[in-house]
C-alpha positions in Angstrom: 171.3 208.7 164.3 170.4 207.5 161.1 166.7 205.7 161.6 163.9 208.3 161.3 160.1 208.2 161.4 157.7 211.4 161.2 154.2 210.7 161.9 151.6 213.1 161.3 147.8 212.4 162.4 145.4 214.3 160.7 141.4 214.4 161.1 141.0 211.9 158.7 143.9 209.9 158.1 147.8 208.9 160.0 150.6 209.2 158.0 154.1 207.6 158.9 157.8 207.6 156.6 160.5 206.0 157.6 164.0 206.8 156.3 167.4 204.9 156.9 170.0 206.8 156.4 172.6 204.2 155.7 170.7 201.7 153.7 169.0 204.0 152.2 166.1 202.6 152.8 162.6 204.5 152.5 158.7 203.7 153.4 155.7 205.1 154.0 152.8 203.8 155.4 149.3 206.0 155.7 146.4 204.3 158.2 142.3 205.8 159.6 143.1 207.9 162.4 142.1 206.4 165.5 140.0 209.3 167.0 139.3 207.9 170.0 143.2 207.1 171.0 145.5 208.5 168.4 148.1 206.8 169.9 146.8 203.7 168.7 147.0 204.6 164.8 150.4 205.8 165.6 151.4 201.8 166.5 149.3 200.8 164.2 151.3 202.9 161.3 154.5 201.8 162.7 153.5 198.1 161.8 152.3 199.3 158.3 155.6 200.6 157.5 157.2 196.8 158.2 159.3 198.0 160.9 159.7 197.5 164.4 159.8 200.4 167.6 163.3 199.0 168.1 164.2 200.1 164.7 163.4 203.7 165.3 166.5 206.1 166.7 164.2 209.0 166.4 160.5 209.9 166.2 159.1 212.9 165.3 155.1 213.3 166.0 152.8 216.6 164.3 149.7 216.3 166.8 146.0 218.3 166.6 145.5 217.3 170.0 146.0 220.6 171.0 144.1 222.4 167.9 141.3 219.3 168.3 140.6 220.7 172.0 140.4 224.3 171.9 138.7 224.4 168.9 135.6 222.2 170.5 135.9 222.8 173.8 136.9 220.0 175.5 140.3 220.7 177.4 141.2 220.9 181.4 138.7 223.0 183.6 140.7 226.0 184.3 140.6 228.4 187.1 142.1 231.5 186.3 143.7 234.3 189.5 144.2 238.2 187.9 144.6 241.7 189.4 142.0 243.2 191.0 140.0 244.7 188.0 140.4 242.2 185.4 138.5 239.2 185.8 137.0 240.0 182.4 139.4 240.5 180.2 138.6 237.4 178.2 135.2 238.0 178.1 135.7 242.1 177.0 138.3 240.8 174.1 138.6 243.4 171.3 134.9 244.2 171.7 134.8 242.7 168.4 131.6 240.2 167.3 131.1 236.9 165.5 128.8 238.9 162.7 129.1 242.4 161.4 125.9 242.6 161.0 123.2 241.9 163.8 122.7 242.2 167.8 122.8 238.6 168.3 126.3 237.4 169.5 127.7 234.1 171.8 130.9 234.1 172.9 132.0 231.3 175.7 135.7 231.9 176.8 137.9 228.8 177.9 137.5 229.5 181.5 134.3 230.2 183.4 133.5 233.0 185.0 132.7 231.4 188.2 136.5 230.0 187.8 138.0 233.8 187.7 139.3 234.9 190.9 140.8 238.7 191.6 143.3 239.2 194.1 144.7 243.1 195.4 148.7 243.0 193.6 150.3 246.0 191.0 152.7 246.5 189.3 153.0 249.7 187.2 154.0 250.6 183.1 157.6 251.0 184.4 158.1 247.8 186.0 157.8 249.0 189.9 155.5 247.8 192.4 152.6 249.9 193.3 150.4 247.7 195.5 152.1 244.3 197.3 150.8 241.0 196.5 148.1 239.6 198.8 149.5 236.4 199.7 146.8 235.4 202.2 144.1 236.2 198.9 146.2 234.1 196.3 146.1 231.1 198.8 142.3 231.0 199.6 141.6 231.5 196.1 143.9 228.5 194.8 142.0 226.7 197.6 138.4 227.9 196.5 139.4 226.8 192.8 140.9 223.6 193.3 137.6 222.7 195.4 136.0 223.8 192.3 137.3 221.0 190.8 139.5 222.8 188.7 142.9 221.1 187.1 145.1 224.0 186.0 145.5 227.1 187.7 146.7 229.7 185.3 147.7 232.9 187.2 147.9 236.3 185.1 148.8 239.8 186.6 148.7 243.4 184.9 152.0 244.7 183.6 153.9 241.4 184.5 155.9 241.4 181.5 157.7 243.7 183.1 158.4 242.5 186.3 157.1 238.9 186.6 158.0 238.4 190.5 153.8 238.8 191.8 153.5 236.2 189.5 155.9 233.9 190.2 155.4 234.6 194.1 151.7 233.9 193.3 152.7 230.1 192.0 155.4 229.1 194.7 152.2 229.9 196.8 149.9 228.2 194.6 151.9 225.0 194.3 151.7 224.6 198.0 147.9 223.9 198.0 147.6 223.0 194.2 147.2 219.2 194.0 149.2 218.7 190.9 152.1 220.6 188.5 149.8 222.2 186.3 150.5 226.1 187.4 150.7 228.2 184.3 151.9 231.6 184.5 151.8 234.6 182.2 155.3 235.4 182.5 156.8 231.7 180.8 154.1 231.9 178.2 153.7 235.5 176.9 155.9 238.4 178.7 154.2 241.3 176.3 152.3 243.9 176.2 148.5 243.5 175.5 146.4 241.9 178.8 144.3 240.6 176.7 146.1 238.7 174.5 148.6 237.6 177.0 145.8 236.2 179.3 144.4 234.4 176.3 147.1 232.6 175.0 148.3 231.7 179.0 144.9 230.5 179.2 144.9 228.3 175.8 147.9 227.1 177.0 146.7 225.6 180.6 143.5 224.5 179.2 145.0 222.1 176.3 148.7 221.4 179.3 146.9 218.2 180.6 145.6 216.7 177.5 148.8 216.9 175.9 150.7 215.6 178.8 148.5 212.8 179.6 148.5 212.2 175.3 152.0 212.2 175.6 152.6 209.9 178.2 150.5 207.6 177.1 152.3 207.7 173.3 155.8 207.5 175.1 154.6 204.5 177.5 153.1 202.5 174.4 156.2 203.3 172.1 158.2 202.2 175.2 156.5 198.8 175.8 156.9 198.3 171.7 160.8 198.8 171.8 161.5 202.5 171.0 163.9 203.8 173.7 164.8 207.3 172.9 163.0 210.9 173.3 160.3 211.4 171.3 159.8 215.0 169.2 157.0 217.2 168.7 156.4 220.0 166.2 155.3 223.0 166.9 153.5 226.1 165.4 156.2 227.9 164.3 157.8 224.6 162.4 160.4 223.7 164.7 160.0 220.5 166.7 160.9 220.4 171.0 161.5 217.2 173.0 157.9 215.7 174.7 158.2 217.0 177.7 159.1 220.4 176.7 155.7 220.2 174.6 153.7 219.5 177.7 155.2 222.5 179.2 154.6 224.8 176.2 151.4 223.1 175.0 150.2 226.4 173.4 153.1 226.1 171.1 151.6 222.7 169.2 148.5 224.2 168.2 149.6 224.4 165.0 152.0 221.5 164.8 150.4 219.4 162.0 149.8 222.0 159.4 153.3 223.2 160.5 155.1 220.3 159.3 153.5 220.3 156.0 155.0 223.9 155.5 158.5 223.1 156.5 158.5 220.6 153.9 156.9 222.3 151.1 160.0 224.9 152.0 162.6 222.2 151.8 160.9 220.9 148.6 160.7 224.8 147.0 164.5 225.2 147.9 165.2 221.6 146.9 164.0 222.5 142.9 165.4 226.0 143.0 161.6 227.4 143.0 161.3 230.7 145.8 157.4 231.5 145.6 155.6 228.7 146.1 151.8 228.5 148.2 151.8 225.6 150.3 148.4 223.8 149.9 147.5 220.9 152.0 144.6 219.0 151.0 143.7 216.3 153.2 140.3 214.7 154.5 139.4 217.5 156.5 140.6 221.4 155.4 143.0 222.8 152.8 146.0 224.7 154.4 147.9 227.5 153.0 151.1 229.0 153.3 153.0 231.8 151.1 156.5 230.6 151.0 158.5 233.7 149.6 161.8 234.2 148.6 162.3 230.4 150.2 160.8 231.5 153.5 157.6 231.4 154.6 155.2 233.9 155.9 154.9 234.2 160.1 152.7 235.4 162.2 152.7 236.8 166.1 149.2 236.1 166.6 146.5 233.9 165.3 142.9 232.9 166.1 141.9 229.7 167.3 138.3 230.0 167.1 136.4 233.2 167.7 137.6 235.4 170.5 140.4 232.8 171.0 143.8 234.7 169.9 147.3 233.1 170.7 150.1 235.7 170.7 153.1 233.2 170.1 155.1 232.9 166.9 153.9 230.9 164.3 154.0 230.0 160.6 151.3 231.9 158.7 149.0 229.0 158.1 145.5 229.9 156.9 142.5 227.1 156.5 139.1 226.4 155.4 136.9 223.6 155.6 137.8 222.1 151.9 139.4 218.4 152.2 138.2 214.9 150.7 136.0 214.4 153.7 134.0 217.4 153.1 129.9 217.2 153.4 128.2 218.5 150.3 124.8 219.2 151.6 121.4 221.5 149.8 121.2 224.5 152.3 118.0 226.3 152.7 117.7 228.6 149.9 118.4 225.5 147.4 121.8 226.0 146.9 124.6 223.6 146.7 127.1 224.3 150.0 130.6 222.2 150.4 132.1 221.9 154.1 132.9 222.7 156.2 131.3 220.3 158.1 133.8 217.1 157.6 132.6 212.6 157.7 136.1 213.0 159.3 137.8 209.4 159.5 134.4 208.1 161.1 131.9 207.1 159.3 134.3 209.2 156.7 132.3 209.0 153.2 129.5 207.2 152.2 131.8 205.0 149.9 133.7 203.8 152.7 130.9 201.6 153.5 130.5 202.8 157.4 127.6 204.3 157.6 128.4 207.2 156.1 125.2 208.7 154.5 126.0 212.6 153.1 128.1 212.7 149.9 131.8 214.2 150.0 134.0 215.4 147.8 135.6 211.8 147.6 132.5 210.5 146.6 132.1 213.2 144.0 135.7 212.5 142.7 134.9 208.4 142.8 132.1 208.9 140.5 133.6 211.4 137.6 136.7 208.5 137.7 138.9 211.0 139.4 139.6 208.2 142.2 139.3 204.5 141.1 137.0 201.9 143.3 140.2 199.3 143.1 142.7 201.5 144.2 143.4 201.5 148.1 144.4 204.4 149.3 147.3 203.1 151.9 148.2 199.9 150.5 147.0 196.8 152.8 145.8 199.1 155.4 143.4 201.5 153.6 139.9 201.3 152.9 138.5 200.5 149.4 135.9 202.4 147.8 132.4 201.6 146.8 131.0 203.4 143.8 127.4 202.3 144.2 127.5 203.6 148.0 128.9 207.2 146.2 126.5 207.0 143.9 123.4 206.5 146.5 124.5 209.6 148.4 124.9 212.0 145.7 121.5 210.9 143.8 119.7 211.3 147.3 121.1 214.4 149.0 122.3 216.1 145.6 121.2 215.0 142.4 117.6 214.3 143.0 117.1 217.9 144.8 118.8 219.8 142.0 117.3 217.6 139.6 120.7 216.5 137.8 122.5 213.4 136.9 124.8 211.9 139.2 127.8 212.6 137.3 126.7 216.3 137.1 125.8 216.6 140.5 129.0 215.1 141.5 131.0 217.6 138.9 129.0 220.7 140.6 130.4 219.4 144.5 134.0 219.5 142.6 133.5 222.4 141.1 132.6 224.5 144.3 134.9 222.9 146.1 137.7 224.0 143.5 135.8 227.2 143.7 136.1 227.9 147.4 139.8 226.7 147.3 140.7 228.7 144.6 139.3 232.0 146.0 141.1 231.0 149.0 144.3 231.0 147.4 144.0 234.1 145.2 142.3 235.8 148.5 145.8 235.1 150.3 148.1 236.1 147.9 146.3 239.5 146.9 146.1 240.8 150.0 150.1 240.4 150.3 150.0 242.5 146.9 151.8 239.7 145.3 150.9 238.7 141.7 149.6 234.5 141.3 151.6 234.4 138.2 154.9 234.7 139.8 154.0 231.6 142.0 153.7 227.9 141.6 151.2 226.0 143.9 152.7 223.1 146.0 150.0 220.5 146.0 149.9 217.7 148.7 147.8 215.9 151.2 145.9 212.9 150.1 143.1 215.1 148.1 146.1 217.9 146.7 147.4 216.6 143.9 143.6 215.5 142.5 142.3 219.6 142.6 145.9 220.6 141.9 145.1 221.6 138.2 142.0 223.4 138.4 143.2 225.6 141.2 146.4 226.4 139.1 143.9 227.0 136.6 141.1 229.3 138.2 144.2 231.1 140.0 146.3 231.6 137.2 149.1 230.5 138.8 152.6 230.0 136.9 152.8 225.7 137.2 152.0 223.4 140.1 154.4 221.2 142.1 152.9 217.4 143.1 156.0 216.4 145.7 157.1 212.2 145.4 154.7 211.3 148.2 152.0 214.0 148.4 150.0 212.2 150.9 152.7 211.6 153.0 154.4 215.2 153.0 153.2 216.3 156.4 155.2 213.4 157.5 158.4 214.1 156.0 158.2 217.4 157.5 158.1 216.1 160.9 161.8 214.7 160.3 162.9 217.7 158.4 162.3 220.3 161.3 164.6 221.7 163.8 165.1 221.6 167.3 163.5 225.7 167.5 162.6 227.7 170.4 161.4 231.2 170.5 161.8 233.8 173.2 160.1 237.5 173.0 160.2 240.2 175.6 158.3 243.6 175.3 160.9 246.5 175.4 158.5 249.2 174.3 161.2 252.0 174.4 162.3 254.6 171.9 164.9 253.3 170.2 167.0 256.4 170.4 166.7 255.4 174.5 168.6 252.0 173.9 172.0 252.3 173.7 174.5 249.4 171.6 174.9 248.1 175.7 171.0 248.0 176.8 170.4 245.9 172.9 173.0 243.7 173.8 172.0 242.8 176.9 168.3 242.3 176.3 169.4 239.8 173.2 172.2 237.9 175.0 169.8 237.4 178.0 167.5 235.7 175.3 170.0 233.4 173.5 171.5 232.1 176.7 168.2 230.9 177.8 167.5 229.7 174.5 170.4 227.6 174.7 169.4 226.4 178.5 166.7 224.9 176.6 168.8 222.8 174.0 170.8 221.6 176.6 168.1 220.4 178.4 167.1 218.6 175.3 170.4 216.6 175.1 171.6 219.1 172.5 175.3 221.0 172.1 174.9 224.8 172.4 178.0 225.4 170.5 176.5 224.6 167.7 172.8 226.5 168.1 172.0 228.9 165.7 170.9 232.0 166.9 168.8 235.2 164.7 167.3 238.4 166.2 164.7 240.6 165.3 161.7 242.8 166.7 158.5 244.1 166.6 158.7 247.5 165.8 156.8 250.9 164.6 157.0 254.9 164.8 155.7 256.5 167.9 152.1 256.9 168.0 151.3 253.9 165.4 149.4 250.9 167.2 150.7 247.8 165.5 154.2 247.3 165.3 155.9 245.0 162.0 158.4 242.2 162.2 162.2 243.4 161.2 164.9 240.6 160.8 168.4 241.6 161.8 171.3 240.5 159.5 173.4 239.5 161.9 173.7 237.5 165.5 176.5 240.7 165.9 176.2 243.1 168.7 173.4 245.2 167.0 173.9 249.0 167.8 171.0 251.5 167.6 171.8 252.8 163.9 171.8 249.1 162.7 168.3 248.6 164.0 167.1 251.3 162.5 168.0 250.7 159.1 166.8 247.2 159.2 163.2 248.9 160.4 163.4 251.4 157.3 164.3 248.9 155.1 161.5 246.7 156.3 158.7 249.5 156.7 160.1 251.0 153.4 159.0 246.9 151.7 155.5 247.1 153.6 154.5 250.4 153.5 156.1 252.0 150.3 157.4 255.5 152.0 159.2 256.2 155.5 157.6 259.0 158.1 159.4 262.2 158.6 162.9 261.4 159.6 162.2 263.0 163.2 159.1 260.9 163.9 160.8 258.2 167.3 160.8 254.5 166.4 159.7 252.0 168.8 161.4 249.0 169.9 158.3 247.5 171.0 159.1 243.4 171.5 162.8 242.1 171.1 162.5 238.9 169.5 165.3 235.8 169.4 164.7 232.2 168.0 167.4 229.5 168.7 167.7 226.5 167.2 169.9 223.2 166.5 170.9 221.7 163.1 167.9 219.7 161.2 168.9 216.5 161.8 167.6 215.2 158.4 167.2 218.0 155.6 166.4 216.0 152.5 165.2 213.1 151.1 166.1 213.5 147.2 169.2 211.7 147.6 166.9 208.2 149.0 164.6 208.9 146.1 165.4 205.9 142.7 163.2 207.0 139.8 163.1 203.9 137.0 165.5 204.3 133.9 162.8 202.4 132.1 160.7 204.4 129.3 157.3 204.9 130.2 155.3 201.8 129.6 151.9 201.7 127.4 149.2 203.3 129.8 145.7 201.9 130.8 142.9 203.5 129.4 140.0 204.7 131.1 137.4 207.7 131.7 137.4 210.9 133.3 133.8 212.7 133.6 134.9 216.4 132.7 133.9 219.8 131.6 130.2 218.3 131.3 131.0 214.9 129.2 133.8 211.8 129.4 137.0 212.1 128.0 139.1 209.2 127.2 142.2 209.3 130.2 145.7 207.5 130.2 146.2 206.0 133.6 149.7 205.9 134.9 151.7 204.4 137.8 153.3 207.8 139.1 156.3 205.3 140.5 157.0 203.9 137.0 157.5 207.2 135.6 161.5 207.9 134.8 163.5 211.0 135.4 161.9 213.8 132.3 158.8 211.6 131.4 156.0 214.0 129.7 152.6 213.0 130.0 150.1 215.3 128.2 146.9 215.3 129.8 143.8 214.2 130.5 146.1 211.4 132.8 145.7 209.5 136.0 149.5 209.2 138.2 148.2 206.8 140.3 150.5 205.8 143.7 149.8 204.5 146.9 148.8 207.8 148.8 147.2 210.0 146.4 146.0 210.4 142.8 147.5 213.2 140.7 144.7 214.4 137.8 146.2 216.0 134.7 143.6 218.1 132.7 143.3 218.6 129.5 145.8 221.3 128.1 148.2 220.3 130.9 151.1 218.4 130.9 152.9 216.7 133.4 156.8 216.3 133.8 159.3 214.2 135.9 161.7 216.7 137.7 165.5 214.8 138.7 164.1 215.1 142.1 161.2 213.1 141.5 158.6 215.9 142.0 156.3 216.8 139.1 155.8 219.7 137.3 152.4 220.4 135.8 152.3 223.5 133.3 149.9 224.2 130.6 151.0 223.3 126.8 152.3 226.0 124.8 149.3 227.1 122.5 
């Protein structure tokens, strides 16, 4: 293969590259997200990049479709069949609350109540069968709920981690009454411990199952009728990417696919300068998305929260987001004070100076009127939308200026300011509570709205230097086609480790890998060449939440190389071990397979100009209360170790890089920019 294209679609905006291996050929194309079919934008960027379907050997997609329909409530109608006992389960959660404070408290979970059905079936701790599965119960119910009008039937049974046959008797039942294929059981999606989370993240992943297939198919029949004739890719949460179908199968694993993709290339991009802590920070139109990349690797997570009382147990990169992007609202809340996002124009009407009907001012309008963002510059080439500055203007003055009684350009430096504000205590909020110092770590700025707040987050942080990639608004994409072919499998052991023997480890990891490797090869891939890594969730005895260990080796592990791998890694956490007598729990054995990236850099496609840097254009910058006279610069005409001392404009077809005063900006070999303060 040499022909790649990643695509990511994001709230506001659709971003496409395209690379050519053996020409060396490279383009990138960014077009308004069509919200209604985002299929359609996808096409429509394909065009933009001045290519044709036929072109294209592979295509790798980062999709919210998933994240878009959990998060407001519009996926499949679900009808959900659980032991006798535990038809609230989603609805008891954690007995947590949406506010500390207060008696008040909504909670609506993905499935109905009326659409929860208990049937008599048990299975014990151990694994055994204490009461038979009512067969005759299972069938009615299926019956009662597809009558209901429901679309997916997700089955979940107590202690079926252990011994998943109830369930999967339960769904050959099922399937013989259920109208179509979507049967989702506990057992493919999440075999641990924990019936809460389990039966949420089985239920988040039948609820978004249809939309994803029926997105998919309609992607892969339109790509097909254009001229591409090969599998399409998906990314998924934990950055690795899966073949289409596979993704309708496992749709709770795209949830996070988008901001996913950004991360694995901000990691390629961190190894690719030699630069191990880096935060990831993806600014686009709708939310700012972090990441702690340490070391070169970046932070995971076993669980996350989709929206409140919404948590998905699967394994995932360690994203964090707020409402902070270009497309934010900047509204005058009731006590008077000045409030950004996280209420988003989105890419419809999208800000006021878009000129479609938008009427609250956003932070692009904010950053069009201080001269951060110039009216003649089109974001996207040929196929973005200009700006209007009297349209800005007319927003802020109305909903901003006039109520606060300030000028425009200081009402539109107070919406920048917060919004740096928020995104900066963000930042500096994630990296203290990992105890890690800001100063040892550079922020990797990208999105379409990054590289303009890049500086004053590095600033208010205190970070050592910030990184703007060559195509910031495009790096979502390029992580798309830098991802592997990844799968994860997990299985609750929950044993003392001193009751596993080198034999019992062995088989529980091997059982893993092979079908890890079933899954490649169902994905046209070579097993022989998979790569394979181990680890687990463990703790001491008695502890409640167990921590992630890595394993050193794909080597038949024995018990004493487990635990020194856990003291080593509790050791890092916690600081100090527990007495040396206390049992350590193998609670979930972990195993992640995955294929070769096909693609794993673009620096060597990358030509920076041997030119010296040109005479810049002059023009004005409203900052720090007054304006500043600012160099403007084409960020594409700047050669390999070009300095630009700031206040500057690097102006390019996706983004806008601001350089404040005090900074300066240089040209890395690579083509990425480094922005440091001056030496005083």
């Amino acid at each position: 293969m040499r022909c790649f294209v990643g695509v990511d679609i994001g709230g506001t905006n659709t971003d496409l590259i395209f690379v050519d291996t053996a020409s060396a050929r490279l383009e990138v194309a960014k077009v308004p997200t069509t919200a209604h079919d985002q299929a359609e934008g996808l096409i429509q960027g394909i065009k933009a990049l001045g290519i044709s379907a036929a072109e294209i050997d592979l295509l790798i997609h980062g999709t919210t479709v998933a994240t878009n329909a959990a998060i407001e409530r519009k996926g499949a109608c679900c009808g959900l069949i659980t032991t006798q006992g535990f038809r609230d389960v989603l609805e008891l959660r954690r007995r947590d609350r949406p506010q500390t404070y207060g008696l008040d408290g909504e909670f609506q979970p993905l499935i109905a109540r009326r659409h929860r059905r208990e049937v008599q079936e048990r299975i014990s701790p151990e694994g055994n069968v204490l009461v038979p599965l009512d067969e005759a119960a299972v069938r009615a119910e299926a019956i009662a709920l597809r009558d209901a009008g429901c679309e997916v039937l997700v089955i979940c049974f107590l202690h079926s981690y252990l011994n998943p046959a109830h369930e999967q008797q339960a769904r050959r039942i099922a399937a013989e009454v259920w109208p179509n294929a979507y049967i989702v059981i506990s057992a493919d999606v999440l075999p641990t411990l924990r019936e809460f989370e389990r039966t949420s993240t089985t239920a988040v992943s039948g609820y978004v199952q249809p939309l994803i297939g029926r997105y998919l198919d309609s992607l892969g029949n339109k790509l097909r009728s254009a001229g591409y004739a090969r599998d399409l890719l998906v990314v998924q949460s934990n950055g690795g990417v899966m073949a289409a179908p596979l993704a309708t199968r496992f749709a709770a694993n795209t949830i996070l696919s988008g901001p996913a993709a950004g991360v694995t290339a901000a990691m390629a991009i961190s190894r690719e300068i030699d630069v191990a802590n880096v935060v990831s920070c993806d600014m686009g139109g709708t939310s700012l998305d972090i990441c702690i990349i340490r070391d070169g690797s970046p932070g995971v997570t076993q669980q996350m929260k989709v929206d409140f009382g919404i948590p998905i147990g699967l394994p995932m990169l360690d994203v964090d987001a707020i409402g902070a992007g270009g497309g934010s609202l900047a509204r005058i809340d009731r006590a008077g004070i000045l409030q950004v996002g996280p209420e988003s124009a989105g890419s419809f009407p999208g800000p006021a100076c878009f000129g479609r009907g938008g009427e609250f001012p956003t932070v692009t309008d904010a950053s069009l009127l201080v001269g951060l963002l110039r009216a003649d510059h089109v974001i996207g080439k040929t196929q973005g939308l200009g700006m209007n500055r009297d349209l800005a203007a007319e927003a802020v003055q109305k909903h901003v200026a006039t109520p606060l009684g300030l000028s425009i350009e200081r009402a539109a430096e107070a919406i920048l300011m917060i919004t740096g504000a928020k995104m900066a205590g963000h930042v500096r909020r994630k990296l203290l509570e990992h105890g890690l110092d800001p100063r040892s770590f550079s922020i990797l700025a990208f999105g379409g709205a990054g590289p303009v707040h890049a500086c004053r987050i590095l600033r208010e942080v205190g970070l050592a230097q910030a990184i703007i990639p060559y195509y910031p608004g495009i790096t979502s994409a390029l992580g798309c086609i830098l991802g592997q072919l990844r799968h994860d499998f997990l299985r609750t052991v929950n044993k003392p480790l001193a009751d596993l023997d080198a034999a019992t480890l062995k088989s529980i990891f091997e059982g893993q890998s092979a079908e890890g490797l079933n899954v490649l090869r169902e994905e046209g891939n070579d097993p022989q060449a998979a790569l394979i890594r181990y680890s687990a969730d463990m703790c001491y005895h008695g502890q409640s939440n167990a921590i992630a260990v890595e394993f050193p080796s794909q080597s038949a592990l024995s018990p004493d190389e487990v635990r020194i791998a856990f003291e080593q890694a509790y050791l890092q956490r916690f600081g100090k071990l527990l007495e040396a007598d206390t049992p350590i729990m193998l609670v979930n054995a972990r195993t992640v397979v995955s294929a070769a990236a096909h693609l794993t850099s673009i620096a060597d496609l990358i030509r920076l100009p041997t030119e010296a840097i040109g005479e810049p254009v002059m023009t004005s910058v409203y900052f720090d209360g007054g304006w500043i006279d600012t160099k403007q610069y084409d960020r594409m005409s700047l050669p390999e170790g070009a300095c630009i001392r700031g206040p500057a404009l690097l102006m390019q077809s996706d983004t806008t890089c601001f350089v404040e005063p005090g900074y300066q900006a240089l040209v890395h070999r690579s083509g990425n920019i480094f922005i440091r303060a001056e030496k005083q």
